[in-house]
ChimeraX commands (.cxc) that place a marker at each C-alpha (Angstrom):
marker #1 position 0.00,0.00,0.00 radius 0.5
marker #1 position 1.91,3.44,-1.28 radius 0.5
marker #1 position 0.55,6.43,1.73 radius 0.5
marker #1 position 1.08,9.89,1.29 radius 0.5
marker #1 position 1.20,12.01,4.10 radius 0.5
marker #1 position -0.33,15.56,3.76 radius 0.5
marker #1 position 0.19,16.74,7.68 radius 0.5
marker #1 position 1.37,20.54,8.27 radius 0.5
marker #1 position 3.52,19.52,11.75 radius 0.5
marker #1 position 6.28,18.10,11.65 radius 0.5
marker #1 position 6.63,16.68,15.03 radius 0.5
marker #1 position 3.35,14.47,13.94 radius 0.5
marker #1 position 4.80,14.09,10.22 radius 0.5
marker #1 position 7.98,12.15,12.24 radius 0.5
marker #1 position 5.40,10.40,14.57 radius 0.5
marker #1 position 3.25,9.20,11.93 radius 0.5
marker #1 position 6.21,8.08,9.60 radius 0.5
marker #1 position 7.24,5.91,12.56 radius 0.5
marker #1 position 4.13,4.19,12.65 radius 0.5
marker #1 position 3.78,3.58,9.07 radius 0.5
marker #1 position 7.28,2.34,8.84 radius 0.5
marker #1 position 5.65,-0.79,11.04 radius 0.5
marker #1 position 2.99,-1.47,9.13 radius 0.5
marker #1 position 3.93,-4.59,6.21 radius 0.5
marker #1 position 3.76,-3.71,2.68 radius 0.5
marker #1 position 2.68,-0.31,3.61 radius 0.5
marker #1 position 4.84,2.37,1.79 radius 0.5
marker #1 position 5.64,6.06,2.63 radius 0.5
marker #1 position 5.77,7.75,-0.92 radius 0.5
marker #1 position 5.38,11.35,-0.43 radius 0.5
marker #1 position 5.25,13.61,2.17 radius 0.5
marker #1 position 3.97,17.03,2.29 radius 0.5
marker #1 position 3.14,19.84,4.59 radius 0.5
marker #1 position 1.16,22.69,2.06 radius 0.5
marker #1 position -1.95,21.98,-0.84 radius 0.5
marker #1 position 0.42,22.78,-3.97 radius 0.5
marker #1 position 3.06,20.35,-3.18 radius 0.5
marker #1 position 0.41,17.18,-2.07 radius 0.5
marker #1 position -1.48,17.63,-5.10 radius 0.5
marker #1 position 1.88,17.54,-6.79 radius 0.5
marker #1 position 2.65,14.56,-5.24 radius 0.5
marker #1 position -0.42,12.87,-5.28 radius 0.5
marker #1 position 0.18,13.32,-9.50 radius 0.5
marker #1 position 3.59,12.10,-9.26 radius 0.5
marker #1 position 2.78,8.67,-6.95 radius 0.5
marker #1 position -0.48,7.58,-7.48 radius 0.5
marker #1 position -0.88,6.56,-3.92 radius 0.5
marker #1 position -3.51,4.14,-2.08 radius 0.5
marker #1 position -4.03,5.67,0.73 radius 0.5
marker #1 position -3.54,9.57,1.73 radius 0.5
marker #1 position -3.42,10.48,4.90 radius 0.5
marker #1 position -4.60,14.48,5.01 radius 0.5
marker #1 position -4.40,16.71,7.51 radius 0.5
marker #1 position -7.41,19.85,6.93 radius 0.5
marker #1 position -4.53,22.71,8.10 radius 0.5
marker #1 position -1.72,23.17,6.09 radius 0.5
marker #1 position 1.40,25.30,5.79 radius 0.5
marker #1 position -0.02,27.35,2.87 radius 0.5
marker #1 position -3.64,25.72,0.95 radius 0.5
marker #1 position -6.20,23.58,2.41 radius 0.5
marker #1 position -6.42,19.99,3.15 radius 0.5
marker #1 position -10.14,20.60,1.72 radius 0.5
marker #1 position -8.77,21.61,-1.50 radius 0.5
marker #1 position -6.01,18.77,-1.48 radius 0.5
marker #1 position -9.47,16.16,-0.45 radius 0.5
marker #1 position -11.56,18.13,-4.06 radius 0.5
marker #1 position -8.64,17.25,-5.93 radius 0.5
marker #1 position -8.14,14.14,-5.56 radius 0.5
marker #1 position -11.96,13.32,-5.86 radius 0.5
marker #1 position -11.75,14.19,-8.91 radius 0.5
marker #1 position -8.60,13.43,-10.55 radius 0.5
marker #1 position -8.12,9.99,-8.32 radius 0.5
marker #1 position -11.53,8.80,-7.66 radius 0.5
marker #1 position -10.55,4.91,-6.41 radius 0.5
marker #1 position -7.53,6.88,-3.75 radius 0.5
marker #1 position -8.59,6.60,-0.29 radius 0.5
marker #1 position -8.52,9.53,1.80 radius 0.5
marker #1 position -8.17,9.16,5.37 radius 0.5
marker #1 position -8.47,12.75,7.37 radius 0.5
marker #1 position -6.54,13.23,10.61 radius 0.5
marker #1 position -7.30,16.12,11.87 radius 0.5
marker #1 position -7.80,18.99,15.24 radius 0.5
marker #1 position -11.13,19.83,13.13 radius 0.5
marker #1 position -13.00,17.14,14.85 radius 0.5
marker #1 position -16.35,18.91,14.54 radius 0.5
marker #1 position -19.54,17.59,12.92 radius 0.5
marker #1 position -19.61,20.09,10.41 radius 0.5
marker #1 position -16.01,19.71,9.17 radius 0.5
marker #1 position -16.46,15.82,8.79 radius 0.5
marker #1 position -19.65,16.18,7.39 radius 0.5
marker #1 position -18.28,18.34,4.70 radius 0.5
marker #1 position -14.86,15.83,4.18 radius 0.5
marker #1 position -16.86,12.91,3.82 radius 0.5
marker #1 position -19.19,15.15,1.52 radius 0.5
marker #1 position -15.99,15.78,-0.83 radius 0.5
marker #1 position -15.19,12.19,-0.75 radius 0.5
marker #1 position -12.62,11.31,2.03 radius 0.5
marker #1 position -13.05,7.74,2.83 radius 0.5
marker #1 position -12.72,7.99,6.99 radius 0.5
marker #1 position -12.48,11.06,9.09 radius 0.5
marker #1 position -10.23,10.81,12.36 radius 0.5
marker #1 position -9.84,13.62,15.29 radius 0.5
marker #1 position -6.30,13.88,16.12 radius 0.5
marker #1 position -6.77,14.44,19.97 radius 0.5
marker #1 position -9.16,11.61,20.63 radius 0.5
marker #1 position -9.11,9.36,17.71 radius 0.5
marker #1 position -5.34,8.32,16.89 radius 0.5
marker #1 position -5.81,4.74,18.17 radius 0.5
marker #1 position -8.20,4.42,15.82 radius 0.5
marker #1 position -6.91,5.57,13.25 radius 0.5
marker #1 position -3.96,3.80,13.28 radius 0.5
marker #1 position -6.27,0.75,13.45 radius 0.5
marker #1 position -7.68,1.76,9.97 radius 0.5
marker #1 position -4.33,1.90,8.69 radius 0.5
marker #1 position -3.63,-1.03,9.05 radius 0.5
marker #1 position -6.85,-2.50,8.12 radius 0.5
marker #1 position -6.69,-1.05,4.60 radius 0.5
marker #1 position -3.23,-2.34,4.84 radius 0.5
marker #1 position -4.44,-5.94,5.19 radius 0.5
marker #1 position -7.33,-5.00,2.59 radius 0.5
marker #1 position -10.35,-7.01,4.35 radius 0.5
marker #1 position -12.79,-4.90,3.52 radius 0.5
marker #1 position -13.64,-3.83,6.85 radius 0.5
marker #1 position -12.66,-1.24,9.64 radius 0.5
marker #1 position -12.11,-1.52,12.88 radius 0.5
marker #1 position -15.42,-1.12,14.69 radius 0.5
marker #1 position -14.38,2.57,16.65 radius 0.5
marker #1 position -13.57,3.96,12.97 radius 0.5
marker #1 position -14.81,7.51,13.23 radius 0.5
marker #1 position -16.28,7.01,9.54 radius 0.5
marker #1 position -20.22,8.86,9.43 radius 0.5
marker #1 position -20.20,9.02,13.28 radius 0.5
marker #1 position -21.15,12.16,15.33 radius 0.5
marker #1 position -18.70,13.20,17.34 radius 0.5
marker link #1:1,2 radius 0.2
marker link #1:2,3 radius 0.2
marker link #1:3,4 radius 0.2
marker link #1:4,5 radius 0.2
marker link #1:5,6 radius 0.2
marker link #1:6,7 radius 0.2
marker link #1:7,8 radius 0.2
marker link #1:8,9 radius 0.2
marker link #1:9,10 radius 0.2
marker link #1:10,11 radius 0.2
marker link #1:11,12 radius 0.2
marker link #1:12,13 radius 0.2
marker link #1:13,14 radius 0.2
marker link #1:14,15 radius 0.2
marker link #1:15,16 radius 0.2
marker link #1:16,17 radius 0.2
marker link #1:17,18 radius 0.2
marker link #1:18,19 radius 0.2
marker link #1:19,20 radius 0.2
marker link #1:20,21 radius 0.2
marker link #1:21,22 radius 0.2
marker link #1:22,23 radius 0.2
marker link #1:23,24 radius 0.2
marker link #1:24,25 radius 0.2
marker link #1:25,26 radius 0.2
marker link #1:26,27 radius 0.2
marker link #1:27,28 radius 0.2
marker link #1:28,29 radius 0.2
marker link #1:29,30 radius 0.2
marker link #1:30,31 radius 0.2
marker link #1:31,32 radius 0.2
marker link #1:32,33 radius 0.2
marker link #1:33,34 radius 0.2
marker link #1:34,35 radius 0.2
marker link #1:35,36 radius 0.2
marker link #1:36,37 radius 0.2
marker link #1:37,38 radius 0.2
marker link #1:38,39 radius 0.2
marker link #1:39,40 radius 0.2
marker link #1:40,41 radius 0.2
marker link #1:41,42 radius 0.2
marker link #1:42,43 radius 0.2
marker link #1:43,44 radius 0.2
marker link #1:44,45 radius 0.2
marker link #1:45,46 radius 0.2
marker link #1:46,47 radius 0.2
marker link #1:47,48 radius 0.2
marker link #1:48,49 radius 0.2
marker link #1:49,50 radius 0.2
marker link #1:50,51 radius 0.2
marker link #1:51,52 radius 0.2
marker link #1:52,53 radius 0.2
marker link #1:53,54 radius 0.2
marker link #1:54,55 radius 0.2
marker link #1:55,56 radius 0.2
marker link #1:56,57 radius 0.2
marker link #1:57,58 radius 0.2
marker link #1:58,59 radius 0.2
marker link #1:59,60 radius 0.2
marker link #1:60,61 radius 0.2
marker link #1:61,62 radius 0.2
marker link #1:62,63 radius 0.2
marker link #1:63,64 radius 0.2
marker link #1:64,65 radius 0.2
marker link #1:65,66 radius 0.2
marker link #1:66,67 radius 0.2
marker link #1:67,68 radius 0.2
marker link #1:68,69 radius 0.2
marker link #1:69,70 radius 0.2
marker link #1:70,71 radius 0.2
marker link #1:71,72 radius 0.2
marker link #1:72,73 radius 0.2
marker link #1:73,74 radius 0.2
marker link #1:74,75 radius 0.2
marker link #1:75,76 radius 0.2
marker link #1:76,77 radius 0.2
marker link #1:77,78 radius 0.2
marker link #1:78,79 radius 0.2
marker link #1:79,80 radius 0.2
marker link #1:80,81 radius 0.2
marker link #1:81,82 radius 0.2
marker link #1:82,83 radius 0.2
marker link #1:83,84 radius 0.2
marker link #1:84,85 radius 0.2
marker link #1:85,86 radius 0.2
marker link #1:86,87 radius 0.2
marker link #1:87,88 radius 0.2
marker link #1:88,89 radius 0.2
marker link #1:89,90 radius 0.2
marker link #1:90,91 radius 0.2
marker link #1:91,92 radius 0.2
marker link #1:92,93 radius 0.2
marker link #1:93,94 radius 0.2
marker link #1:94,95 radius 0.2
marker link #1:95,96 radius 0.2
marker link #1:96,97 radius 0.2
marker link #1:97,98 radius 0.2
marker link #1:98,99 radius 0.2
marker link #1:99,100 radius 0.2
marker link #1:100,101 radius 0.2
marker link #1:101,102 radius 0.2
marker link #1:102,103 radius 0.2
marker link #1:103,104 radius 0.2
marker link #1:104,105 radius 0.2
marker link #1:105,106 radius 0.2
marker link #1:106,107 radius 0.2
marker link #1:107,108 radius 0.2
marker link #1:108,109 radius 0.2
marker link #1:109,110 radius 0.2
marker link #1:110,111 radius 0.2
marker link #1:111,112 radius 0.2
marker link #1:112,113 radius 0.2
marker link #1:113,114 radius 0.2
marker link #1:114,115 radius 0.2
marker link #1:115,116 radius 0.2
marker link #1:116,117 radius 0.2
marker link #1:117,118 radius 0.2
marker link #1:118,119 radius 0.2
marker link #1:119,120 radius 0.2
marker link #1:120,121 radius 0.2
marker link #1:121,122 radius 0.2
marker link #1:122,123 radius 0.2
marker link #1:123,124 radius 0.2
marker link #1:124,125 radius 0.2
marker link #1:125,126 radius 0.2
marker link #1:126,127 radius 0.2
marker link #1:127,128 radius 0.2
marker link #1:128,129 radius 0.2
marker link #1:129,130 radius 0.2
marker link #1:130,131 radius 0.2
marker link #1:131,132 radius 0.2
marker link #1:132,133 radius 0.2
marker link #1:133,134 radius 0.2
view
C-alpha cells in the first residue's frame, strides 16, 4: 500500500512516519506539509491511501481532499485532523474522504484503519470515526 502524508507539523509528520514504517507492505511515498506540493505529489505517486491533515502550511487539506476526488476517484482519503467537529467531517466525507479521524481523541483508531486497509479485508475496525457524530 503506497501512503502519502499531507500533515502541516512536523513533530506528527515524524510520529506518523514511525508508525507507518511498522505497518507490512505499507509504503511512505510522499510527504507534504502545504496543498500545492500534495497535489503535486499525489500526480507524481499515485498513492492508495492519503493520509490528510485539513490545516496546512499554505492551501487547504479541503482543497487537497476536491482534488483528488476528482482526478483519483478509487484513492482513499483518510483525514486526521484537530477539526473534529460535525460540520467539518460532514463536509470531508461530503468531498469524498473515505474515513475522518480527530487527532486528539481518535489516533488509536486511526492507526487501526491503517492497518486495516493495509491488510485490505474490507472492513474497519469497529471505533472507525467514519459517518459518526462526534
Amino acid at each position: 500500500m503506497k501512503i502519502l502524508l499531507v500533515e502541516d507539523s512536523r513533530v506528527l509528520r515524524d510520529r506518523l512516519r514511525n508508525h507507518i514504517a511498522t505497518i507490512p507492505h505499507a509504503v511512505l511515498v510522499g510527504e507534504s506539509d502545504n496543498e500545492a506540493e500534495a497535489i503535486r505529489c499525489v500526480e507524481s505517486y499515485s498513492p492508495d491511501t492519503v493520509v490528510l491533515d485539513l490545516k496546512l502550511k499554505s492551501g487547504s487539506g479541503l482543497s487537497v481532499l476536491e482534488h483528488i476526488h476528482a482526478t483519483h476517484p478509487g484513492t482513499t482519503v483518510v483525514v486526521l485532523t484537530n477539526y473534529g467537529q460535525a460540520e467539518y467531517r460532514d463536509k470531508c466525507l461530503a468531498l469524498g474522504a473515505t474515513h475522518f479521524f480527530d487527532k486528539s481523541r481518535d489516533y488509536e483508531a486511526f492507526t487501526r484503519c491503517l492497518q486495516a486497509l493495509e491488510q485490505d479485508t474490507g472492513t474497519l475496525p469497529s471505533t472507525s470515526n467514519r459517518g459518526v457524530s462526534p
